[in-house]
GUVEX-753891 format. One record per residue (C-alpha): y, z, x. Coordinates in pm, whole numbers, plus 50000, padded with zeros to 5 digits. Example, Ala and Ser with C-alpha at 12.3 -4.5 7.8 and 13.67 -1.06 7.14 Angstrom:
BEGIN
@yy=49550, zz=50780, xx=51230 .
@yy=49894, zz=50714, xx=51367 .
This chain:
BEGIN
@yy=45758, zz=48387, xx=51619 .
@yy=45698, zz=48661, xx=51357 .
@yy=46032, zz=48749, xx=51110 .
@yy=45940, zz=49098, xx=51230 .
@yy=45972, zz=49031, xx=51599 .
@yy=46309, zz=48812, xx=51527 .
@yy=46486, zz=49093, xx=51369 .
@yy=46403, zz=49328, xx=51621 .
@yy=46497, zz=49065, xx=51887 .
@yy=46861, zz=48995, xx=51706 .
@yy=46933, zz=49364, xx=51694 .
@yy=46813, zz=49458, xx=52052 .
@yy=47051, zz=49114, xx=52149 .
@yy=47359, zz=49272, xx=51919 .
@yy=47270, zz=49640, xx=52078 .
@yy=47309, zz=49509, xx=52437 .
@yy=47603, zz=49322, xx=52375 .
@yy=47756, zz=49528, xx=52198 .
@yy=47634, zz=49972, xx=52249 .
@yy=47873, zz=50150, xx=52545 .
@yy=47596, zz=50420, xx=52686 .
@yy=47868, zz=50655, xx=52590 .
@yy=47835, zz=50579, xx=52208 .
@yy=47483, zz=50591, xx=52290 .
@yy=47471, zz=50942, xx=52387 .
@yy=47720, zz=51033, xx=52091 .
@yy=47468, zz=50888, xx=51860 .
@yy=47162, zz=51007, xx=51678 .
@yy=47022, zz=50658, xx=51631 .
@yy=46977, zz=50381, xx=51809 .
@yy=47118, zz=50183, xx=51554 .
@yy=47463, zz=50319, xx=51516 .
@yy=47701, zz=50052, xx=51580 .
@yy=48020, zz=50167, xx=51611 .
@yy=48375, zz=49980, xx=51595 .
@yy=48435, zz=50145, xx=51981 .
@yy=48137, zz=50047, xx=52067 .
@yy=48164, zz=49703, xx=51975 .
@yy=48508, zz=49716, xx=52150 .
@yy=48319, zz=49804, xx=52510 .
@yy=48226, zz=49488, xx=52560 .
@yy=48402, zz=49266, xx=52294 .
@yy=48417, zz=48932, xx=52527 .
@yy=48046, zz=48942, xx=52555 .
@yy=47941, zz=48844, xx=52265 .
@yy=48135, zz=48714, xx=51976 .
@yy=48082, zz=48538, xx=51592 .
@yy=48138, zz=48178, xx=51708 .
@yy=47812, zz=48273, xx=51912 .
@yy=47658, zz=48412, xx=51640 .
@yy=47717, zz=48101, xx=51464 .
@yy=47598, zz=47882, xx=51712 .
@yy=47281, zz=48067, xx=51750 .
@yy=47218, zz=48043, xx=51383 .
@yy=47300, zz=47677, xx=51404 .
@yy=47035, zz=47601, xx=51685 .
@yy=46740, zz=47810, xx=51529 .
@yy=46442, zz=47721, xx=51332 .
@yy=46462, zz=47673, xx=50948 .
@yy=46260, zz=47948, xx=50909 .
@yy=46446, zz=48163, xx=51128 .
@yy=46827, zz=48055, xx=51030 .
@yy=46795, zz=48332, xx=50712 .
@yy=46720, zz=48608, xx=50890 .
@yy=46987, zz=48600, xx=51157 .
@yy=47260, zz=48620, xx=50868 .
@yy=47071, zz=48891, xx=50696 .
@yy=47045, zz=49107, xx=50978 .
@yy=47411, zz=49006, xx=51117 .
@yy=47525, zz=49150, xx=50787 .
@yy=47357, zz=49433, xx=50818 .
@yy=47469, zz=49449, xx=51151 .
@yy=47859, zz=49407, xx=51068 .
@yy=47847, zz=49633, xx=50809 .
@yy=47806, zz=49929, xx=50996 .
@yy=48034, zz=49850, xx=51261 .
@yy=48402, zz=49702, xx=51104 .
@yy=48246, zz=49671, xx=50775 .
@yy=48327, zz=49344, xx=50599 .
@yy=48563, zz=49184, xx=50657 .
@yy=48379, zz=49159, xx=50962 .
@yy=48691, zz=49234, xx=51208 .
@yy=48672, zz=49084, xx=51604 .
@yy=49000, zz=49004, xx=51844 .
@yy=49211, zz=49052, xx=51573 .
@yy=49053, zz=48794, xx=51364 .
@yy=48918, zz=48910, xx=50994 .
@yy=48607, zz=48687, xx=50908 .
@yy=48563, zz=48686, xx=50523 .
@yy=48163, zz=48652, xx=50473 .
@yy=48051, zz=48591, xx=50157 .
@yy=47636, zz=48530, xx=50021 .
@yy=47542, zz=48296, xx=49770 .
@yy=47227, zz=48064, xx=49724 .
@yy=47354, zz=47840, xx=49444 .
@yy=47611, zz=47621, xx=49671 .
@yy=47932, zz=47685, xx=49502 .
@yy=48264, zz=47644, xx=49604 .
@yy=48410, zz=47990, xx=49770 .
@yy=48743, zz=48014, xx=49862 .
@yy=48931, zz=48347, xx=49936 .
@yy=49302, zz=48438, xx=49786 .
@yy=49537, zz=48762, xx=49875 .
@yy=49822, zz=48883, xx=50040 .
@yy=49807, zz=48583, xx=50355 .
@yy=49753, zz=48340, xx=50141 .
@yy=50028, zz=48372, xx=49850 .
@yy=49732, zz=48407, xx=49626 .
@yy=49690, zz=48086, xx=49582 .
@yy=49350, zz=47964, xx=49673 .
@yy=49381, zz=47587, xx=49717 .
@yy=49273, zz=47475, xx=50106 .
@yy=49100, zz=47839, xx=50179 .
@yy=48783, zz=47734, xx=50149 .
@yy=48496, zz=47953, xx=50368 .
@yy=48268, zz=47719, xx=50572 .
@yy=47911, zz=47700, xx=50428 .
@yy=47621, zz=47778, xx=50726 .
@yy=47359, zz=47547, xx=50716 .
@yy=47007, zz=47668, xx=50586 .
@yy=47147, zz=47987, xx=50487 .
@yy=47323, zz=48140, xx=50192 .
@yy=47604, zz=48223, xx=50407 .
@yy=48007, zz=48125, xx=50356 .
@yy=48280, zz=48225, xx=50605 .
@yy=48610, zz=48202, xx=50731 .
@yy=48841, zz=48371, xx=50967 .
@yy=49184, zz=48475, xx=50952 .
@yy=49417, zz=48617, xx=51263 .
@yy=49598, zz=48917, xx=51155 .
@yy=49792, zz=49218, xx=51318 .
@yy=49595, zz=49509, xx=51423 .
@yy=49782, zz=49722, xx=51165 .
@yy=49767, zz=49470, xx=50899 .
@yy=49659, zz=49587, xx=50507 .
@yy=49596, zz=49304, xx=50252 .
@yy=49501, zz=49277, xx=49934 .
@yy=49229, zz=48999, xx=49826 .
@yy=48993, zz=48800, xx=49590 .
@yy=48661, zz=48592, xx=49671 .
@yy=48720, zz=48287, xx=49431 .
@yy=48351, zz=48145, xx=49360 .
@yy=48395, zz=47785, xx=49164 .
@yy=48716, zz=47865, xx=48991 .
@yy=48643, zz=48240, xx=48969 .
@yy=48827, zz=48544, xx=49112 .
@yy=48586, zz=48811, xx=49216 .
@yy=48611, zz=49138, xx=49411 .
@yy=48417, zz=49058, xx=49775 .
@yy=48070, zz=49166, xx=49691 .
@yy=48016, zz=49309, xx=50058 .
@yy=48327, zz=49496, xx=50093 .
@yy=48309, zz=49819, xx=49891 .
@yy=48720, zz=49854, xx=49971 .
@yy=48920, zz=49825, xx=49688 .
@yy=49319, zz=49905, xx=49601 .
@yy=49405, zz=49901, xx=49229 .
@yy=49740, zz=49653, xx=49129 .
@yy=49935, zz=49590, xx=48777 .
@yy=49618, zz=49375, xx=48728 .
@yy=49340, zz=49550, xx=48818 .
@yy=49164, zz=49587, xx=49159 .
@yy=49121, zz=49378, xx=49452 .
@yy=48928, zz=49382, xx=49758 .
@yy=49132, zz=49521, xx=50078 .
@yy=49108, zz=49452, xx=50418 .
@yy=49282, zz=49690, xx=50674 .
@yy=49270, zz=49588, xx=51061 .
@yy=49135, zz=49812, xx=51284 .
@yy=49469, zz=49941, xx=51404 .
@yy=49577, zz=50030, xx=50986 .
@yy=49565, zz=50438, xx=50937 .
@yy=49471, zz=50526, xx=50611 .
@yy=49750, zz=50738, xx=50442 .
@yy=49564, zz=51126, xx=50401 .
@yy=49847, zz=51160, xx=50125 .
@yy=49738, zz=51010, xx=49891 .
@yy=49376, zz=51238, xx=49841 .
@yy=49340, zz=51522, xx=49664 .
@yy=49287, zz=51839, xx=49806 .
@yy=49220, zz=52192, xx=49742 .
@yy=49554, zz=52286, xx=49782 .
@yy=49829, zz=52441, xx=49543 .
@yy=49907, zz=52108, xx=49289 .
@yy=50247, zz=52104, xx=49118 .
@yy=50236, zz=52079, xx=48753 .
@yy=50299, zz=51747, xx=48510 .
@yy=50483, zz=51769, xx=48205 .
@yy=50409, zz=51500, xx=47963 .
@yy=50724, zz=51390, xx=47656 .
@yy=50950, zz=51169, xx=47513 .
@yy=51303, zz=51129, xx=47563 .
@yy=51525, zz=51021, xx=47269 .
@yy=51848, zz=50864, xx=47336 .
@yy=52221, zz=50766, xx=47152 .
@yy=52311, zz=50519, xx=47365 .
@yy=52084, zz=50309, xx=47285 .
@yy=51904, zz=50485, xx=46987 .
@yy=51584, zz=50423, xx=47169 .
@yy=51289, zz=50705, xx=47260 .
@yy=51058, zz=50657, xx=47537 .
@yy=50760, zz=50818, xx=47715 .
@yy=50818, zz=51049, xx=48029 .
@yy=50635, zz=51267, xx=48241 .
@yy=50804, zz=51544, xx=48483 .
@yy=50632, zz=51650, xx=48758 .
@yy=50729, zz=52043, xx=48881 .
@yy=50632, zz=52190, xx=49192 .
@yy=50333, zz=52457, xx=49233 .
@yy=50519, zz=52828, xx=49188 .
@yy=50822, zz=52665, xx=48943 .
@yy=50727, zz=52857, xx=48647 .
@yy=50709, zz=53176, xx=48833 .
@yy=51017, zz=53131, xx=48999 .
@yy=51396, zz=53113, xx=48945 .
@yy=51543, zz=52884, xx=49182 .
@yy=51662, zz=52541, xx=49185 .
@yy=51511, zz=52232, xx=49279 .
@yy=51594, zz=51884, xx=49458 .
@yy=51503, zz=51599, xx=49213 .
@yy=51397, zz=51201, xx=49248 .
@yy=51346, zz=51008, xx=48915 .
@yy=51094, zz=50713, xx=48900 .
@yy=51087, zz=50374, xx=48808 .
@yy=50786, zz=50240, xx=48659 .
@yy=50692, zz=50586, xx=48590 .
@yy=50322, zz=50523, xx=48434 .
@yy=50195, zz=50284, xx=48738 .
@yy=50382, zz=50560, xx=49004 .
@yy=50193, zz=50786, xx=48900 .
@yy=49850, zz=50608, xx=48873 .
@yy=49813, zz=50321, xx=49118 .
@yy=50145, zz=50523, xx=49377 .
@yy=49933, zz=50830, xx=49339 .
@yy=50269, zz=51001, xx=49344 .
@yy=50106, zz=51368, xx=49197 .
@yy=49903, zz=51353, xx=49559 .
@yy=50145, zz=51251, xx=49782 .
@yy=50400, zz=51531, xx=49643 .
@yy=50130, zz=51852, xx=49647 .
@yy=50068, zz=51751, xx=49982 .
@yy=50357, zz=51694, xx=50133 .
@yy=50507, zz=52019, xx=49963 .
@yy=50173, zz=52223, xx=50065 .
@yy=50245, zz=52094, xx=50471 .
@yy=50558, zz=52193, xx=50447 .
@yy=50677, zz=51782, xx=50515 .
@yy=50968, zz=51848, xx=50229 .
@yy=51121, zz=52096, xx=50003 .
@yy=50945, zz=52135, xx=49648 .
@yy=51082, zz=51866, xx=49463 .
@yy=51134, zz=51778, xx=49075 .
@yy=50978, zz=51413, xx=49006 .
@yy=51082, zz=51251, xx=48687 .
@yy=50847, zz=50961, xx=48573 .
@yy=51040, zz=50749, xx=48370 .
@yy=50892, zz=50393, xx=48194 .
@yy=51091, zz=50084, xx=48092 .
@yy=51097, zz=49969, xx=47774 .
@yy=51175, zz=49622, xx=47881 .
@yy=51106, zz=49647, xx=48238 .
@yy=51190, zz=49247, xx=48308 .
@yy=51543, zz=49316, xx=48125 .
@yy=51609, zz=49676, xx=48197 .
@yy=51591, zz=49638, xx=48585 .
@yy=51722, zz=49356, xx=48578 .
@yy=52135, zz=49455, xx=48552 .
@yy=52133, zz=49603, xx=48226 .
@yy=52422, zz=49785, xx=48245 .
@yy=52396, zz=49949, xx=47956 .
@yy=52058, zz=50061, xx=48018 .
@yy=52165, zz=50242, xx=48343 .
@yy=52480, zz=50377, xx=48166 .
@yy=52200, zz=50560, xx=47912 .
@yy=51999, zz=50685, xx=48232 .
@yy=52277, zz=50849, xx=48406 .
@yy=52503, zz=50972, xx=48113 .
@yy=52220, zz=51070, xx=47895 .
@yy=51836, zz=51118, xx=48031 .
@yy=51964, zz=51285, xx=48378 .
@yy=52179, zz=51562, xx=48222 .
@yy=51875, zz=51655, xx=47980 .
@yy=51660, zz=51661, xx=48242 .
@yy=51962, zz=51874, xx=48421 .
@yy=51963, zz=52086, xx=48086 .
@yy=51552, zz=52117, xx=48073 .
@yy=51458, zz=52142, xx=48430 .
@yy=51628, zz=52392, xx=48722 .
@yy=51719, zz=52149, xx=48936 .
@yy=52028, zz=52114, xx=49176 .
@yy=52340, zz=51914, xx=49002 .
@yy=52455, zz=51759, xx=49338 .
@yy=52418, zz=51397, xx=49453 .
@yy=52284, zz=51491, xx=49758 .
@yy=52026, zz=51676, xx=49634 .
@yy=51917, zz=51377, xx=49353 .
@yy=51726, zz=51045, xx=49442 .
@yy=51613, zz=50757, xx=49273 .
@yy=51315, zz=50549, xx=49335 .
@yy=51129, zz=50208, xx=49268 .
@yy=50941, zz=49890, xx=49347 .
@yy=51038, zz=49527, xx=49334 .
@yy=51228, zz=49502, xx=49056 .
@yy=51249, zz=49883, xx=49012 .
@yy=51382, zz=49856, xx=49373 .
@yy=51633, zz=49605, xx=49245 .
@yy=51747, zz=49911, xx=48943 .
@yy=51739, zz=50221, xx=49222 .
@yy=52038, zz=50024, xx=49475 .
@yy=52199, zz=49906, xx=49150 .
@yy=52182, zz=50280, xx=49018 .
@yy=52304, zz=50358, xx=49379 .
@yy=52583, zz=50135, xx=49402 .
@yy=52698, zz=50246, xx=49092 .
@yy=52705, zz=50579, xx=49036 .
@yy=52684, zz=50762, xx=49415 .
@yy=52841, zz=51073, xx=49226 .
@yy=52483, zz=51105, xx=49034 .
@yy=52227, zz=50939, xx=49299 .
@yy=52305, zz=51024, xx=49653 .
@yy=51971, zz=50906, xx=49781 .
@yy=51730, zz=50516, xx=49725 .
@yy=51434, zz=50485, xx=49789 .
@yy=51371, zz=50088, xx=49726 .
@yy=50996, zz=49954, xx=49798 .
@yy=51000, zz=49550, xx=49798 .
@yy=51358, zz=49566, xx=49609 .
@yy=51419, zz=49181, xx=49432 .
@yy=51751, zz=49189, xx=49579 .
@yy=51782, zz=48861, xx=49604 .
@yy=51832, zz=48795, xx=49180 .
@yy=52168, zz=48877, xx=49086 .
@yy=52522, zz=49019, xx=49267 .
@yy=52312, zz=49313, xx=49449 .
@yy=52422, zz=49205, xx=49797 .
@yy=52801, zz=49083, xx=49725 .
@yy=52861, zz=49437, xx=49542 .
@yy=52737, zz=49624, xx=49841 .
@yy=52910, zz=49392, xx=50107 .
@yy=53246, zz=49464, xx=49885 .
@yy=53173, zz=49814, xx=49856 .
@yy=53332, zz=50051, xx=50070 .
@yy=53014, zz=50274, xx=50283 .
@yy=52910, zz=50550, xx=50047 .
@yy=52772, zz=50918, xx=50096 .
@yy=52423, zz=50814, xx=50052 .
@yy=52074, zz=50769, xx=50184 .
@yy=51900, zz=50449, xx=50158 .
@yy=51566, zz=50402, xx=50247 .
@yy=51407, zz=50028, xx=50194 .
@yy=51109, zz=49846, xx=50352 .
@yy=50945, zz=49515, xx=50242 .
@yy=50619, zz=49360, xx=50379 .
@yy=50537, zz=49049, xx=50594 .
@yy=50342, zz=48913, xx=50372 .
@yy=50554, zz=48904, xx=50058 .
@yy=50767, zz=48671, xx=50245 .
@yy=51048, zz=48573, xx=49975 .
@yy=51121, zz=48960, xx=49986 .
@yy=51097, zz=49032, xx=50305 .
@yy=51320, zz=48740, xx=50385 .
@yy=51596, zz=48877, xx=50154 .
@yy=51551, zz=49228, xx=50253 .
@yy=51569, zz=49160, xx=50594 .
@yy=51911, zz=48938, xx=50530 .
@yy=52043, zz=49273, xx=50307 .
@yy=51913, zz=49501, xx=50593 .
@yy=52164, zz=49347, xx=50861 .
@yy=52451, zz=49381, xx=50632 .
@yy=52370, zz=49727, xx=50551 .
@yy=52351, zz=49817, xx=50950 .
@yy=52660, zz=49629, xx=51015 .
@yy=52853, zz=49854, xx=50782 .
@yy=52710, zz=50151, xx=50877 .
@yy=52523, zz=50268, xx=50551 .
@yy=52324, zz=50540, xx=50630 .
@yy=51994, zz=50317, xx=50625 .
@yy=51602, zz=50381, xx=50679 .
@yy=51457, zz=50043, xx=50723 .
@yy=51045, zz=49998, xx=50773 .
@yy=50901, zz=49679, xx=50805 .
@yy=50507, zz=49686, xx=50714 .
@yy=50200, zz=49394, xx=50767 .
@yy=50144, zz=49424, xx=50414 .
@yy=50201, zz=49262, xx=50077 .
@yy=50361, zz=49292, xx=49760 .
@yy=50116, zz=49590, xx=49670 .
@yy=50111, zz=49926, xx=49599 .
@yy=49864, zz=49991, xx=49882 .
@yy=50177, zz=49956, xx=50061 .
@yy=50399, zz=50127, xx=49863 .
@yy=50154, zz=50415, xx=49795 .
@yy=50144, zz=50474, xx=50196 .
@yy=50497, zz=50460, xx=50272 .
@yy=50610, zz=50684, xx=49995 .
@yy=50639, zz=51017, xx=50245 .
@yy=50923, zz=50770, xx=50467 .
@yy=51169, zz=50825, xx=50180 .
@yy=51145, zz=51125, xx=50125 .
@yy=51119, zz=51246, xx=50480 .
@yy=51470, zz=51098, xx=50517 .
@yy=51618, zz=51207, xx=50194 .
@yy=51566, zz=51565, xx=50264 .
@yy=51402, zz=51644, xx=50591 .
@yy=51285, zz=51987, xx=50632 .
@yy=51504, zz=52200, xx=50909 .
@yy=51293, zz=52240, xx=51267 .
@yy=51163, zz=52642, xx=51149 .
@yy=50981, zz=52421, xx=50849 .
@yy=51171, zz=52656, xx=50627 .
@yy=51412, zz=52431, xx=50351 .
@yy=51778, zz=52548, xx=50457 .
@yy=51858, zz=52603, xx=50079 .
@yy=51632, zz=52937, xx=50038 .
C-alpha cells in the first residue's frame, strides 16, 4: 500500500470514529477534529486501539500511523492527548533514550514513570487517570534530563522557571489573569526603610485606575512574596479586571518582598512586629486607604500562607481578613494558637491542592478545627499542585469573600 493511501486511510478511520455530523456541519474542513466531537462517540474508538493497530502493521507502515495520530491528537485535546479521563503523555524521539515524565502526580520525582517505547516507531507514552478538572504542572525527563514536553505548547511559569501543563478537559482557564483593554490601575515602584530592624527593602504599590484623580479612601491587601505575586500570580491582571467588572471595590495592593523569606515567614516575630507597627502605618501615611481591620487583608502562598494566619492570629486589630494559598501550617504552633484562641472578627480564606498532598493533608486537618469553632472560613479544595497556576486562578475567591460587592454592584462605602 502507498504511504499516501495509508494516511488518508488512518484519517478517514479517526474521522468516522470519531466526527458527530453536527461538528461536521459547524466545520469548514473536513479535518477539524474537535474535543466534542471526539466525545460523540468516545467508546468507539480509543488509544489502546490505536496502539494495537500500530503494533500489528507493517514496518513500513508502523511510522506513519504515529505521525499522523499526532497530528491527529493535536488538534483535538492537544497533547497530552486526553481520553476517559486518562492524560496520555506522548513524547518523539529516534535515539532510544530513557523518557520518563515528572510533575504535580508524581511528587516530581521521576523514578518508575517511565513512558512505554512503541515498537518500530519513535514513539514513547504513558497514561495517567486524572479528574476532569484537574491542572498539573510537568517535565519530560529524557536520560537524566528535565525538558518542557516538546508537543505541548502549554506552559505555566514557577520559582524555577516553566513547565509544561496539562489541564483536563473539564479545567476552565481563569479569563483574569489576561490583559485587556480595560482601565489598568497604576504600580508604584520604592523602598521602604525601617527602625525596627534598621533594614530597607524593595516594594511596589499597586493603586486603582481613577486614584490620582480622586479623593476617597481605599480597602487595602498587602502581599507576600511581592516580586513573584506580581509576575508568575499576575496579580496587576487579576485586580484591573476584577475592579473593571465590578467583582470588588477598587482596592490598594501592597507588594511587599522578604528579605529572608525561609526565616521571615517562618515565626519571626520580630519581623511581623516591623510589618504591622512600622511598614502598614507608612503605607497608611502615603496611600488613602481605610484604617479599619475590616477593610485591610493580608495575603500569601505556602510559607507566605504560613506569615498571613500568623499575621492574623496576631494582630486581628490590623488584619481583619487572610487570604492563605497552600499555607505550611503544619511547621510550628500555627494550629495550637488558633485552637487556643478565642474566634476572632475576621475573614479567612484558605485552599490547598490534591496534589501537594503533605499540605493538603494539614490544611484539611486545620480546616475542621477552624469550622468547628466557627471562624468565619472560605475553604476551596482544587486538583492541582503546589503551583502558582493554582494560586494565580483562585486569587478572585479571596477577595470575593473579603469584600463582596452589595447586589446593585455598587461598593456600599461610596
Amino acid at each position: 500500500m502507498k504511504i499516501q493511501t495509508l494516511i488518508i486511510l488512518v484519517l478517514i478511520t479517526l474521522q468516522s470514529c470519531w466526527i458527530s455530523p453536527e461538528i461536521l456541519d459547524k466545520s469548514n474542513s473536513p479535518g477539524d477534529f474537535s474535543v466534542q466531537s471526539k466525545n460523540s462517540a468516545e467508546n468507539e474508538f480509543s488509544f489502546n486501539d490505536f496502539i494495537s493497530s500500530v503494533n500489528q502493521a507493517a514496518a513500513d507502515q508502523k511510522q506513519v500511523l504515529v505521525d499522523s495520530f499526532i497530528q491527529w491528537a493535536d488538534t483535538t485535546t492537544g497533547i497530552p492527548y486526553i481520553e476517559d479521563g486518562t492524560a496520555y503523555f506522548l513524547y518523539l524521539n529516534g535515539s532510544s533514550p530513557q523518557v520518563a515524565v515528572a510533575g504535580d502526580f508524581t511528587g516530581w520525582d521521576p523514578t518508575n514513570q517511565n513512558l512505554d517505547h512503541l515498537s518500530g516507531t519513535n514513539l514513547y507514552y504513558a497514561g495517567y487517570q486524572f479528574e476532569h478538572d484537574a491542572r498539573l504542572d510537568y517535565k519530560i525527563v529524557v536520560d537524566g534530563n528535565w525538558i518542557l514536553d516538546p508537543l505541548n505548547p502549554n506552559t505555566c511559569s514557577g520559582g524555577y522557571g516553566p513547565n509544561s501543563e496539562l489541564s483536563m478537559l473539564g479545567y476552565v482557564q481563569p479569563p483574569e489573569i489576561q490583559s485587556y483593554d480595560i482601565p489598568h490601575g497604576t504600580l508604584h515602584s520604592t523602598i521602604f526603610s525601617d527602625t525596627t530592624q534598621g533594614r530597607s527593602r524593595p516594594m511596589v504599590v499597586y493603586t486603582p485606575p481613577g486614584y490620582a484623580e480622586g479623593t476617597q479612601s481605599y480597602r487595602s491587601i498587602y502581599f507576600h512574596d511581592g516580586n513573584e505575586q506580581l509576575n508568575l500570580g499576575l496579580t496587576r491582571n487579576v485586580l484591573d479586571l476584577m475592579i473593571s467588572q465590578e467583582l470588588i471595590p477598587p482596592v490598594i495592593a501592597v507588594f511587599v518582598d522578604p528579605l529572608n523569606r525561609n526565616n521571615e515567614y517562618a515565626y519571626d516575630y520580630e519581623f511581623m512586629d516591623m510589618f504591622v507597627s512600622e511598614l502598614v502605618p507608612w503605607i497608611d501615611t502615603q496611600y488613602r486607604t481605610m484604617p479599619e481591620a475590616e477593610y485591610r487583608a493580608v495575603a500569601g502562598v505556602s510559607l507566605g500562607g504560613l506569615a498571613s494566619l500568623l499575621f492574623t492570629i496576631q494582630h486581628p486589630e490590623v488584619f481583619g481578613n487572610c487570604g492563605a494559598y497552600s499555607p505550611a501550617v503544619w511547621i510550628g504552633d500555627l494550629i495550637e494558637q488558633y485552637e487556643a484562641s478565642p474566634v476572632l472578627p475576621v475573614k479567612i480564606y484558605m485552599d490547598a491542592g490534591t496534589y501537594e498532598p503533605s499540605i493538603y493533608n494539614s490544611a484539611i486537618g486545620f480546616k475542621g478545627i477552624l469550622e468547628d469553632d466557627q471562624w468565619n472560613l472560605r475553604w476551596r479544595e482544587w486538583h492541582e499542585g503546589h503551583s502558582w497556576g493554582s494560586w494565580r486562578a483562585h486569587l478572585d475567591e479571596a477577595l470575593t469573600f473579603f469584600w463582596p460587592m452589595v447586589t446593585s454592584g455598587i461598593d456600599d462605602r461610596y
